[in-house]
C-alpha positions as CSV (number, residue, x, y, z in Angstrom):
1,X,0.0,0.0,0.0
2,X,1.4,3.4,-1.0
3,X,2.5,5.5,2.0
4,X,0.6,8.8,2.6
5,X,3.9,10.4,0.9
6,X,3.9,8.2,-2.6
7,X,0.4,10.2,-2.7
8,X,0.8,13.3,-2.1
9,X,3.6,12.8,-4.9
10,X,1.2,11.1,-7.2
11,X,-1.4,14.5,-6.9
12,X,-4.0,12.2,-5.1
13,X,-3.4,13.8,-1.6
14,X,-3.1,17.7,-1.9
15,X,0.1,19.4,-0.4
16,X,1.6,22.7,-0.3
17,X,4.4,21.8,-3.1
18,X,7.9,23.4,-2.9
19,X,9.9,22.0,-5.5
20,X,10.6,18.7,-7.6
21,X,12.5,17.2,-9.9
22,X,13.0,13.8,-11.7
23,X,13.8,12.1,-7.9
24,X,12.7,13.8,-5.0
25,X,10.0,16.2,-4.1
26,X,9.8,18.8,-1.2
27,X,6.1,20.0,0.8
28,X,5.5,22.3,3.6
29,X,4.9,19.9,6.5
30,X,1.1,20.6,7.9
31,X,2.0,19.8,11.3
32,X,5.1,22.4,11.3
33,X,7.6,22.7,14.0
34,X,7.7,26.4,12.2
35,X,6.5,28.2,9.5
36,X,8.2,27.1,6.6
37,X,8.9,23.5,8.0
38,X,9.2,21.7,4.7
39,X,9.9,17.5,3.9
40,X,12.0,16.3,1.4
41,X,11.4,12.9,0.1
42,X,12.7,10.5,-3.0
43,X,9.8,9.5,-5.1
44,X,10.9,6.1,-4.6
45,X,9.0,4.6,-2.4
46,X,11.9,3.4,0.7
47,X,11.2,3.1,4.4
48,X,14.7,3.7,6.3
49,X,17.5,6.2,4.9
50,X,19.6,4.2,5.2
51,X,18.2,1.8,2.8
52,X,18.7,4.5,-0.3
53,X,21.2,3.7,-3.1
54,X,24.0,5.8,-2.2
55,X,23.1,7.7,-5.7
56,X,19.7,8.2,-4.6
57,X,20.7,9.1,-0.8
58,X,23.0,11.7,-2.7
59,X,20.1,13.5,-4.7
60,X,17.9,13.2,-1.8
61,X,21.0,15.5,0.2
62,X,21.6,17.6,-2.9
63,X,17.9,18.0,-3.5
64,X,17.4,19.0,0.2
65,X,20.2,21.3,0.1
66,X,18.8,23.4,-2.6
67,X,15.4,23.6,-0.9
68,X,17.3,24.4,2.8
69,X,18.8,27.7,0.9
70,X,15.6,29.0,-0.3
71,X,14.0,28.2,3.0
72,X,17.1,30.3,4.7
73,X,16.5,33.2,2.0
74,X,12.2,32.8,2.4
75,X,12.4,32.6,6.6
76,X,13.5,34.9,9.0
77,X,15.6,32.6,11.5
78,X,18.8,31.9,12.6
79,X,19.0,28.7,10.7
80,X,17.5,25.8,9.2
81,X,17.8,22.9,10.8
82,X,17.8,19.2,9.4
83,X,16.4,16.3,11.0
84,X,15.8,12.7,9.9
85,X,13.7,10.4,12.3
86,X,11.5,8.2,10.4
87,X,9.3,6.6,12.5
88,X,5.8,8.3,11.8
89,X,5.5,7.6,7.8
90,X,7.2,4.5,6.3
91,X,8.5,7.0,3.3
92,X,12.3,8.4,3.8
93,X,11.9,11.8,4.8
94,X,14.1,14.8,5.5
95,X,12.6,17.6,7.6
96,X,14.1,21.0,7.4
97,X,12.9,23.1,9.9
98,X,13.6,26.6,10.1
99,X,15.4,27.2,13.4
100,X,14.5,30.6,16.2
101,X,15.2,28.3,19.1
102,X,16.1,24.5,20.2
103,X,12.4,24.8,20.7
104,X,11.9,24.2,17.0
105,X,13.7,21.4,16.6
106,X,11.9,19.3,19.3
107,X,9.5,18.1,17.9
108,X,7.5,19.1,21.0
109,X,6.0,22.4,19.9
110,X,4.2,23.2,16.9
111,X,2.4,26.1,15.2
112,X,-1.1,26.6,13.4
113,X,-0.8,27.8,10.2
114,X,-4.1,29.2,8.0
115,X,-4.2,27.8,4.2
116,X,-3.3,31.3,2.9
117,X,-0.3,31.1,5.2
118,X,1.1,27.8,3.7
119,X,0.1,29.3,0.3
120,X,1.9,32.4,0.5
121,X,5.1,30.5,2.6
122,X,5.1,28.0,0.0
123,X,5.1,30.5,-3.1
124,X,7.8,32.6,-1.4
125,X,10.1,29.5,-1.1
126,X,9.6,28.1,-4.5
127,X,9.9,31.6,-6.0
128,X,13.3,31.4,-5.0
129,X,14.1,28.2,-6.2
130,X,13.9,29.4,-9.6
């Protein structure tokens, strides 16, 4: 069974799309740590990172690199942050969480965010990806 991921990829789940290319695919996370908290993930279908190809792990990084800037330029904070956990969707995934405190990065603390604020974060951070 596809994981909640493979469909939001696949346009059958609706997301607040960043960026894609042939690989990987980055979306504002709807449960965000902070605004602009965005998930990086190979279309491929894997459930552990470190079950990637190394070529694939490498596009994933690259990918999520390019994404991290533009969130950086899009965001106020002091830094974006990366974290890879795994253990809520069976779908590598690379969080990168813009960073104001350690708060943000806990996983403990989350904001609400309207539709039109997801809309306009996620426009501002794909704007500059381009």
């Amino acid at each position: 069974m596809p994981s909640i991921f493979t469909k939001i990829i696949n346009g059958e789940i609706p997301s607040y799309k960043i960026a894609e290319d042939d690989d990987n695919f980055a979306f504002l996370d709807i449960n965000p740590n902070a605004a602009g908290h965005t998930l990086c993930v190979p279309k491929k279908e894997v459930d552990k990172i470190w079950d990637l190809d190394e070529e694939s792990y490498m596009k994933l990084m690259a990918f999520s690199r390019k994404v991290a800037k533009a969130i950086e330029a899009a965001i106020p904070c002091e830094r974006v942050g990366i974290s890879v956990i795994g253990l809520e969707v069976p779908h590598v995934h690379v969080h990168l969480i813009p960073l104001h405190s350690m708060k943000n990065a806990t996983f403990q603390h989350k904001e609400s965010l309207k539709a039109e604020e997801f809309e306009a974060i996620a426009e501002k951070i794909s704007r500059l990806l381009k």
